[in-house]
Structure formats: structure tokens, C-alpha cells
N, C-alpha and C positions, 0 to 999 in steps of 0.2 A: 499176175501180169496186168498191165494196168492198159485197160480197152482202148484207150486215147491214142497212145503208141501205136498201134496196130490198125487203127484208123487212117487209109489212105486220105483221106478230107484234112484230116487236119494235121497229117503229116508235111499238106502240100501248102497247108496256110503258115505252119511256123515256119517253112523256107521263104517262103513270099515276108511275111515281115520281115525277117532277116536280110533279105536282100534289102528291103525298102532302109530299115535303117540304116546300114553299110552307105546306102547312098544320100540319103540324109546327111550323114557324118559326112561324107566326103565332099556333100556341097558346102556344108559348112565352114569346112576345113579352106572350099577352095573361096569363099566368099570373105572369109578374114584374111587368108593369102590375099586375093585383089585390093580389100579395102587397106592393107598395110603396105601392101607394095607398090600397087598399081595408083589407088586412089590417096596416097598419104596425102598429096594437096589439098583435095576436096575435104579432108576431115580436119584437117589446119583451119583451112579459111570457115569450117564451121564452127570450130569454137573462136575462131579470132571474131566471128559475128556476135558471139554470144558475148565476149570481150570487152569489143572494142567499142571507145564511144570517144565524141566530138566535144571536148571541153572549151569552154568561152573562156578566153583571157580579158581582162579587164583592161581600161583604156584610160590614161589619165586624163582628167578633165583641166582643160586652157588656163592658166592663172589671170587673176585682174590685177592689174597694176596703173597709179598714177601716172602722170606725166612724166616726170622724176624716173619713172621704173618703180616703185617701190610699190613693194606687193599690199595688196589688200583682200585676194582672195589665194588661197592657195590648197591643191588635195595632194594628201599625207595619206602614205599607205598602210590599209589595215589590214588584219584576218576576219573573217568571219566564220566560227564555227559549227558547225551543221554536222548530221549523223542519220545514216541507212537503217531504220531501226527495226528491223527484222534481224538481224545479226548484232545489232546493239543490245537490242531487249535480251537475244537469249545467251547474252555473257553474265551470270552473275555478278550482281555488286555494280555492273555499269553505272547506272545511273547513280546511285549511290555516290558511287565515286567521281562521276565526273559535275555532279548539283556541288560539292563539295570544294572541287575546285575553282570553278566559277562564281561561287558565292551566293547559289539562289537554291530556293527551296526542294528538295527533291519530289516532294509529292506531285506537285504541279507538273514537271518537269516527264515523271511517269506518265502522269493522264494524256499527258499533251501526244506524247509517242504510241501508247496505247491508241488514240483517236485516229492516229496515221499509221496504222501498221501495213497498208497497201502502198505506200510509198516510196519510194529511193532516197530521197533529199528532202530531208528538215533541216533547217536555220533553229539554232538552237541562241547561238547568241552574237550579233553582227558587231563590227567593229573594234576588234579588241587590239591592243596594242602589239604588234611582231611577238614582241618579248611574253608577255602574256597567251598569247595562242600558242607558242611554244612551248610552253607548261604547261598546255591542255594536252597537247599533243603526245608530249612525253607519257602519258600513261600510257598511250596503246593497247588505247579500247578498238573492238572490232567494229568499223561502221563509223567509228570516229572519223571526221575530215576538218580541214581548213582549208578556205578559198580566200584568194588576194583581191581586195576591196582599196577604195581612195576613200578618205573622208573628205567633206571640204572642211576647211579652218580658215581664220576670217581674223587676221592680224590686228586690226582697230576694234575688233567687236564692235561693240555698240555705237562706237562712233562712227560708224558710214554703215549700220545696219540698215538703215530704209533707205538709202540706194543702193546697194548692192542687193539686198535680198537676201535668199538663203537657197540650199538645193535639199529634197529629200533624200532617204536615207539610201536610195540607189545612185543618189550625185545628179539628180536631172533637176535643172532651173526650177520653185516655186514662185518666187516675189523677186519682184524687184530687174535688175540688170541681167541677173541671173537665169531669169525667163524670158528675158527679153532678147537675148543672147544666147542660147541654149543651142541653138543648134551648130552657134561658132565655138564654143565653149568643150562639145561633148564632142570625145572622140569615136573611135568606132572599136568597139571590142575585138579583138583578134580569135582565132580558133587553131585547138590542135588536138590530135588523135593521139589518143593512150589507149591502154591497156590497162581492165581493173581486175581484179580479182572479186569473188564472193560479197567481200563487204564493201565492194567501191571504191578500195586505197586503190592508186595508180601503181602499179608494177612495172609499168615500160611506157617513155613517152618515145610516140614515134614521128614525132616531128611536127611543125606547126603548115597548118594548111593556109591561115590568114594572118599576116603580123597584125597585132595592135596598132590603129594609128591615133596616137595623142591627140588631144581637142587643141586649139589655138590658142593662143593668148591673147587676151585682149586691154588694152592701153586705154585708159579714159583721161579725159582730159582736166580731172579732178588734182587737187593740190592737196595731198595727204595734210602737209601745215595749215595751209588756211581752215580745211575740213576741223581740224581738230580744234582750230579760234572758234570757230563760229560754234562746233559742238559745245566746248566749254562755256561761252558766254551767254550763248542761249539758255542751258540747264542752268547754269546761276538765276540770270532774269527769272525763269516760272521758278525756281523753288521760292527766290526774292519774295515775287506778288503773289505768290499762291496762286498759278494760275492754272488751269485746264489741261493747255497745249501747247506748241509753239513751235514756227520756220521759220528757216532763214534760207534763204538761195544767193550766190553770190557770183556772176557773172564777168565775162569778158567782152565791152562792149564792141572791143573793136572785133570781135571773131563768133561773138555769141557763144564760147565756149565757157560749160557749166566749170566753174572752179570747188564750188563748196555747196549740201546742199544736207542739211540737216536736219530733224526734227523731234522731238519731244513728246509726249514722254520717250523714254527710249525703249529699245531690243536687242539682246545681246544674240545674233546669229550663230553665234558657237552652242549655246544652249535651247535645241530643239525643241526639247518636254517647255520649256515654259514659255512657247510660242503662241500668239494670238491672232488673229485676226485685224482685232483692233491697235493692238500696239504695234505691227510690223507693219501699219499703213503708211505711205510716203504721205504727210500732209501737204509739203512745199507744190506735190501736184496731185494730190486727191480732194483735200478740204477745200472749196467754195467761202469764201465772205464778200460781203460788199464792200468797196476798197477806201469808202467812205472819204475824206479829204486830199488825199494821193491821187484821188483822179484830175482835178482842178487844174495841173499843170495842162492836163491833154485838151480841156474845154480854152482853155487860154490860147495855145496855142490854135487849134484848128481856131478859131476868131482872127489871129496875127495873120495866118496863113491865106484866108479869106479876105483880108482888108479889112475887117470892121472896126477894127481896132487897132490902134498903134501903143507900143509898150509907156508912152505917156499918157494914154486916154486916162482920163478921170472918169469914175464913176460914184453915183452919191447913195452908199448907202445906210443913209437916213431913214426912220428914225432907230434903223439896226434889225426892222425884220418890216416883211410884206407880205401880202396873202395872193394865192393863188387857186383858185376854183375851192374857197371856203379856208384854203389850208395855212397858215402862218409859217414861213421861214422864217428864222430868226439868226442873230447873229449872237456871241455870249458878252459883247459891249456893241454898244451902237461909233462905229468907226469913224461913220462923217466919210467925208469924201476920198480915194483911196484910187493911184494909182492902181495897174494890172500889177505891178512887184508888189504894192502895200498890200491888194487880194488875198495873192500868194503866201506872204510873210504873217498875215495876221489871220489864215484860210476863213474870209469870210464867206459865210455862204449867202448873203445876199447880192454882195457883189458876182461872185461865182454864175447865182442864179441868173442874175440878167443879162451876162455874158452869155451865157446857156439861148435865152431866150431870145438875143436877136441872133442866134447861128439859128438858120431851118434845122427843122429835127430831119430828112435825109442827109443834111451836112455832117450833121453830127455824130447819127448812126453809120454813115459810113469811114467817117473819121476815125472813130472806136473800135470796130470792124479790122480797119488796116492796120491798128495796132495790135490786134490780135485778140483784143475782148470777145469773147462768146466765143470762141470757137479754138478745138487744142492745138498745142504745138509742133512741132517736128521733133518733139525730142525722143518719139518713139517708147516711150515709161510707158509699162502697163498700169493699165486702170488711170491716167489720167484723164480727168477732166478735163472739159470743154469752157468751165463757166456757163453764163445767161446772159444775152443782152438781147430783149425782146427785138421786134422789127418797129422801123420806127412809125410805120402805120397805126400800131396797138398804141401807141405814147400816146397819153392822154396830157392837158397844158400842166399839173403839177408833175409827170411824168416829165415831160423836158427842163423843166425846173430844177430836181431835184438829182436829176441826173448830173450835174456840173458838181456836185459835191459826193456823189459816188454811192445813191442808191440808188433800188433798180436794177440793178444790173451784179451778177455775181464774177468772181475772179480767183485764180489762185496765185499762190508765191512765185512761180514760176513765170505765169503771165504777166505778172505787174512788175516782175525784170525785168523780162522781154522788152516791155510797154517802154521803160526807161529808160533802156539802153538804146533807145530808139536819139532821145535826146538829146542823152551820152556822146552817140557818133555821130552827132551833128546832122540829124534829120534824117540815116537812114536805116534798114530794119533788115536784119541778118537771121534766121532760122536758130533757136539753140540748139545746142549739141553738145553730148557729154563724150566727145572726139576734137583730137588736136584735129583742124580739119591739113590734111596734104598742100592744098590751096583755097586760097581766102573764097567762100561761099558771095556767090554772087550778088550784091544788097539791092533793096528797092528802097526807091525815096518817097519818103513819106512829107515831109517839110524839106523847107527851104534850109541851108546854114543859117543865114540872120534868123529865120523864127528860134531853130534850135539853139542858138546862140542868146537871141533875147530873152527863152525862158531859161534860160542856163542860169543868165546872171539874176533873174526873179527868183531862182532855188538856191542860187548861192544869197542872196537878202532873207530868205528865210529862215537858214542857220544862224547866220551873222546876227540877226536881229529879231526874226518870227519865235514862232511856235516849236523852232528844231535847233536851240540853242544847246543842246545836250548833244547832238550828233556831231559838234564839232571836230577836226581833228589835229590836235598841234601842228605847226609848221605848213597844213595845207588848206587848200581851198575844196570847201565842201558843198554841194548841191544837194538838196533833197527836200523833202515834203513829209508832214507828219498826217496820220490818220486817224480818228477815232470813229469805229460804227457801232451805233447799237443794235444787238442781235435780234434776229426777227427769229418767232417762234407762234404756237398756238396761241390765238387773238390781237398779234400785231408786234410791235417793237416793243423788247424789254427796258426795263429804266434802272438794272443792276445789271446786266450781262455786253459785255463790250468786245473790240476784236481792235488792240492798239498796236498801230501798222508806221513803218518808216520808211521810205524808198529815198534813193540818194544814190551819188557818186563822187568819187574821188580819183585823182585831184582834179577839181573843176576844170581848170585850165586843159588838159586832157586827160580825160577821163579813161584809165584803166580798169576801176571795178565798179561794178553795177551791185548793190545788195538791196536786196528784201526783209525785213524783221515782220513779225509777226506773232503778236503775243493773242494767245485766245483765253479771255476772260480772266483777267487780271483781278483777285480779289484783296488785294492787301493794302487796300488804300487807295494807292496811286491808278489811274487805270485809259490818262491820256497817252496819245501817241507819242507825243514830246519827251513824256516823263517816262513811260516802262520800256518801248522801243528804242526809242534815237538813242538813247546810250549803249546799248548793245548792238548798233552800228558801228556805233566808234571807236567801243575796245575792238573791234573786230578789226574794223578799216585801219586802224593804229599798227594791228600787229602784222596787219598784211603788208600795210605798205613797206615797212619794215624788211619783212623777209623777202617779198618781191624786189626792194632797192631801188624802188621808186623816189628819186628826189622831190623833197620840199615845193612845193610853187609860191610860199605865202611866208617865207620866215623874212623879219627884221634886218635894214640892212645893215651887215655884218655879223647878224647871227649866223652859228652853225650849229647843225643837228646833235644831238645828245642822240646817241645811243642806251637805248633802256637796257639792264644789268639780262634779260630774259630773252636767253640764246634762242636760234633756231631748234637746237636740239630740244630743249625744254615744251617748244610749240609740237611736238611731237616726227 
């Protein structure tokens, strides 16, 4: 008989457990009862925590459009495919399988998921086209996802690349209009509550908590046509002369609105990988030159406008050049005596010069000032320049000298339109803007009409018969001024390196467009203003006036206009 049994002690202990467990069980029993009955909510809302999460919706970004309407930027929706790789990794064959459909290597593709195995969300590969993410998708790998993305696309490409800019690969402005604009442009991403299971596929969308609100659209006052004249003309001229660089800005004088504003070498914004720094730079308003014989009109003028001179004054300058504090100006023929138009027509710099020299230099410096030298414009472009024009305290007497022919003092393609279109409107000066403005922006006068009037008709003798006989344009009357400067660099001015510049409007009589040419170091020979710029004026002005339907001021009487065979459509 076995002692234990017989053992009051521990016959009184195997009761005592017995009872304990009996009520163990029974609380157990009643504690699944509660939690399935009583608390079924409380264990719902625990796994819907474990569940649920707050997905961003994506927000299309504003399109950019000409005047016209016609697009030039526009975002087109992508996928971007991404994977939870904790449940990706431990499906055999994944990766394998999905490097293979994508087209990229698998090794990499492992190490990459290996490195983030603490993770939820990798971008595996952004942008892919609907139809494309849809065949990735189709395998139905575990942890697999795709998320709804915009690309921007960029209609002109490279033809309005450096002003418009480009956006990275999340759509937010970098360069250009695009940064400038960025926060009219970007919408706001929306959000909504799903339901994922284990590998983060959505199983249940339970509604959206914030709609997506689209970014704006925004209208610039740019002329797709024109843009694409002056794109084209320009890259002909530098490949022509072999040159550096080159802008052209092209203006509305009566509104100061940007029409065209191009530059060289080019950037094709749709192709991100092969973006630079240097090549997406706007030079029309980043690059600095000295405007060198383009300036002359504005020394002329501030003189008319002061009295010292009347558009008949004679000036003699004989024997073609003169010195000042040691320094020789010279002329490239000795002209002899030479109205303020013969100056202009023949840009003598000594004549220039002595104009220069009896305006005080506070006249002068603030002359130049009003026209917006030295300091930027309203047009709001990132990274524009300011230009240089010292204070006229620092001018030293070859300093006021040498100032009336445009050194000294730096400028960009945008300012020296501005500067023009000043003249354009008959003496007064409008802010630019790359906006139809609602109502005409308020003007400040700078000059009188007759001043602006009497240099008008000194820049229309300068095509006609000066140094800007190339800028001509059949049927109209042309005004403008040719430039040549030589570039300053380590030890002073070069004697190979030039910057051949054209400023001008058309049709003189009134004046609708304001253009800048701007060619940077011209090596193929040619490398005056007259000869590599003022013609890429004029096919330009040619094809504008054209499409704009600007009538003739200057045809024969009883001629009438030919139409060139070279449609709008063709202009782009």
C-alpha cells in the first residue's frame, strides 16, 4: 500500500491543487467568454491598429502654358514600385524574379534589400510607365507594391529649357520658373486610411480623410512661336561662328512682357541624368558682359535730355582718337566731324566719349541707374543678376570716358531689353514680367517723347546706313545699335575673346518688340556685332512680325507684303 495515500498531508494537498485548477480553468474559460463576447470591439480596434495606416495620395502639379494656352510644362502619371522586404526576401525566387522583369541586375538589387531589412518601404524603381508597373505587379510577389507618382514632361524640351527649369524626381521646382513658382505650381497631397495585411498590400480602403488638391496652372506671357524663332536662330548663329554661348530675350515694349527668352548651348529638361549645372544656366539673366557700343544710345540721350546737346550738334572727332589720364580712345577710322545720328550710325567712340564727358558723372550715373544698370529686375528668375555700375564717386576721368561706349559697367540680356524698351515706349520704363499683366503696370518716365523720338530716329540711321545694316527687316523700319566688347579676364582685356551684342526694335514707327542678341566669343572669323548678331535679329524680327500680323511701316508705294512659303505651324 503505498504510504502517500494514507498520508493525511498530502491527501489534503492533492485536493487543494485540484480545486485551484478547476478554478483556473474556469477563469479562463470565463475570460475568453468576456473577451469574445463582451470585449469583441476592444480586440477589433486592436488589430485594426495593427492594420491600419494613413496613405498619401499624390497631387498633380499646375501645368505651364503660353499665352496662346499651349502647354509647355505638363505632369503625366507614373508608378513607382517599391517592396516590404521582410516578406519580399522570404519568398523564394523574389528577387530573381522581379530584377528580371525590370531589367536590372539582381545581385545589387539583393544587397540593396538585405541592407534594409528593418524597414517597410523601399523604392525599388520610380517612374515607370502605368502599363509597365502593371507587369511588375502581375507577378504577385509578397511585399510587392506600386504607388501613383506625376512626372513632369516638358513639351519644347530644350527649347524653353532655361526658362522653365526642371523639377526633381518628387515634382518639387529646381531651376528655373519652376522654382520660382513652386509653391503655385505644387499641390497638396491628399490622405486616406486602408487596411494592409502582413506584406503591406491594401486589403480594404476605408475612405479618404484629405482629397488631393491639384497645384495651379500657370500662364506665362511667353509666345511658344516666337520662343521657337529665336531658339532656332540663335543655335544656328554659335554653331555658324563657333562660339561659346549665346541669348536672346525678346520683349513687349509696350507691357514689358517677356515674349521669348532663349539660350545656348542648350538642356533638354525631360532628360534628368544628363543635367548640369552649367548647361541649365539661364544666361539671358545670369551671364554679366559689358554692353560695350549698345550703351551709346543711353549717353546720347541723357545729354538731349539735359540740353547739352541738340540731335544737330556737331562734334569733331578728329584726329579719330584722344587720350585721357595717359589712355588713347580711339575710333577704327578718323570720322571728322559727325552729327549725334552719324555717332550713333558709325558708333564712334570718341565722339561717344566727349558726350560722356560734358554730362557730370552723378548725371550720368544716375541716368543709368533709372534704366535699370547695376541693379535686378522685377522679373523675379532665380539666380538673376544684378549687373555692376560702380558709384559715380569711384569714376575715375578715363572711367567717365569710357563709360559712353559700354565699359565699366556690367549687364545682362534681360537688362539691356529692359534698358531699350525704355525708348521703344517713347521715354517710359515698365518692370518685366514673364505674365500677361490683368492691367497695364504703372510706367515711370524716364525721358521726354522728343528725346525718345530723336534717338529712335539716330537708331533707325544706324541700320539704314551704320554698323547694323544686317539687322534690317524687309517692309519695316528698324532701330537698333550694334556691340562689340572685348572680354576682360586675368591681366586686362583680351584681343581674341569678344561678346557681339544687337539691341533694336521693331517697327520703328511703333514699336512692338524689343530683342537682345548676344553672341559669346565668336571664333569663326566674323566676331563684330554688326556681322554675327544683327542678323539673328532679323530672321527673328522677320518671323515674328509675321506671326504676330504686324503690318509693314516702310514698304514702297504700292507694294504689298509677300507672304513667306513658312507657316505658323512650321514656327513651331
Amino acid at each position: 500500500m503505498n504510504k502517500r495515500l494514507g498520508n493525511p498531508a498530502w491527501a489534503w494537498r492533492s485536493r487543494l491543487m485540484a480545486v485551484f485548477l478547476a478554478a483556473l480553468g474556469l477563469a479562463l474559460v470565463a475570460r475568453a467568454v468576456h473577451l469574445q463576447v463582451f470585449d469583441k470591439g476592444f480586440l477589433h480596434g486592436q488589430a485594426q491598429e495593427r492594420h491600419l495606416r494613413v496613405m498619401e495620395t499624390s497631387a498633380h502639379r499646375g501645368m505651364i502654358i503660353d499665352r496662346h494656352g499651349e502647354p509647355l510644362a505638363a505632369s503625366t502619371p507614373v508608378d513607382s514600385i517599391w517592396v516590404n522586404p521582410a516578406p519580399f526576401m522570404a519568398h523564394a525566387g523574389a528577387v530573381e524574379q522581379l530584377a528580371a522583369t525590370l531589367g536590372i541586375p539582381a545581385r545589387p538589387l539583393r544587397e540593396k534589400l538585405q541592407a534594409r531589412q528593418g524597414r517597410e518601404f523601399v523604392y525599388i524603381k520610380r517612374h515607370l510607365p502605368p502599363q509597365e508597373a502593371k507587369r511588375v505587379l502581375a507577378l504577385d510577389l509578397p511585399g510587392l507594391n506600386a504607388q501613383r507618382e506625376y512626372r513632369r514632361y516638358y513639351p519644347t524640351g530644350e527649347i524653353s529649357g532655361h526658362l522653365l527649369g526642371f523639377t526633381n524626381i518628387d515634382d518639387r521646382g529646381l531651376e528655373g520658373l519652376e522654382l520660382s513658382f513652386d509653391s503655385w505650381l505644387r499641390g497638396q497631397p491628399g490622405q486616406r486610411r486602408v487596411l494592409i495585411d502582413g506584406g503591406r498590400k491594401v486589403i480594404d480602403d476605408l475612405g479618404e480623410i484629405r482629397e488631393a488638391r491639384p497645384g495651379r496652372d500657370l500662364q506665362l506671357s511667353l509666345d511658344r512661336r516666337i520662343q521657337y524663332l529665336a531658339y532656332r536662330e540663335l543655335k544656328a548663329a554659335v554653331i555658324a561662328h563657333q562660339a561659346k554661348a549665346g541669348s536672346v530675350v525678346v520683349l513687349d515694349p509696350r507691357t514689358g512682357e517677356v515674349l521669348a527668352m532663349v539660350s545656348q548651348p542648350p538642356f533638354n529638361p525631360n532628360n534628368r541624368e544628363a543635367i548640369s549645372p552649367s548647361i541649365a544656366r539661364n544666361r539671358a539673366v545670369m551671364d554679366l558682359f559689358e554692353p560695350g557700343s549698345t550703351l551709346k544710345p543711353f549717353i546720347v540721350a541723357t545729354a538731349l535730355e539735359q540740353g547739352l546737346f541738340k540731335p544737330t550738334s556737331v562734334i569733331d572727332t578728329n584726329p579719330g582718337w584722344f587720350t585721357v589720364q595717359g589712355n588713347t580712345i580711339r575710333d577704327l577710322h578718323n570720322y571728322g566731324a559727325l552729327d549725334l545720328g552719324g555717332i550713333l550710325a558709325k558708333s564712334s567712340n570718341v565722339g561717344a566719349s566727349r558726350i560722356a564727358l560734358a554730362t557730370s558723372t552723378e548725371t550720368l550715373w544716375n541716368a543709368l541707374r533709372n534704366y535699370g544698370f547695376g541693379e535686378l529686375s522685377a522679373s523675379g528668375f532665380p539666380g538673376e543678376r544684378g549687373g555692376t555700375l560702380r558709384h559715380f564717386q569711384d569714376w575715375r576721368p578715363i572711367d567717365h570716358a569710357t563709360v559712353a561706349y559700354g565699359y565699366g559697367l556690367s549687364t545682362t540680356a534681360l537688362q539691356l531689353a529692359s534698358a531699350y524698351a525704355v525708348i521703344a515706349a517713347g521715354g517710359e520704363r515698365r518692370p518685366v514680367s514673364f505674365f500677361v499683366p490683368k492691367q497695364l503696370p504703372p510706367a515711370h518716365r524716364l525721358i521726354s517723347p522728343a528725346t525718345a523720338a530723336s534717338v529712335s530716329l539716330m537708331l533707325e540711321q544706324v541700320v539704314r546706313e551704320g554698323t547694323a545694316t544686317a539687322a534690317a527687316v524687309p517692309g519695316y523700319r528698324v532701330a537698333g545699335k550694334t556691340g562689340t566688347a572685348r572680354k576682360s579676364g586675368v591681366g586686362g582685356y583680351s584681343e581674341r575673346r569678344y561678346q557681339a551684342v544687337f539691341a533694336g526694335y521693331v517697327p520703328a514707327s511703333h514699336p512692338r518688340l524689343v530683342a537682345v542678341v548676344v553672341i559669346d566669343e565668336p571664333t569663326g572669323g566674323a566676331y563684330y556685332g554688326g556681322a554675327v548678331a544683327a542678323p539673328v535679329f532679323s530672321r527673328i524680327m522677320a518671323g515674328a512680325l509675321r506671326l504676330m500680323e504686324i503690318p509693314p511701316d516702310n514698304l514702297p508705294a504700292g507694294a504689298g507684303l509677300v507672304h513667306s512659303a513658312e507657316t505658323a505651324e512650321e514656327l513651331g
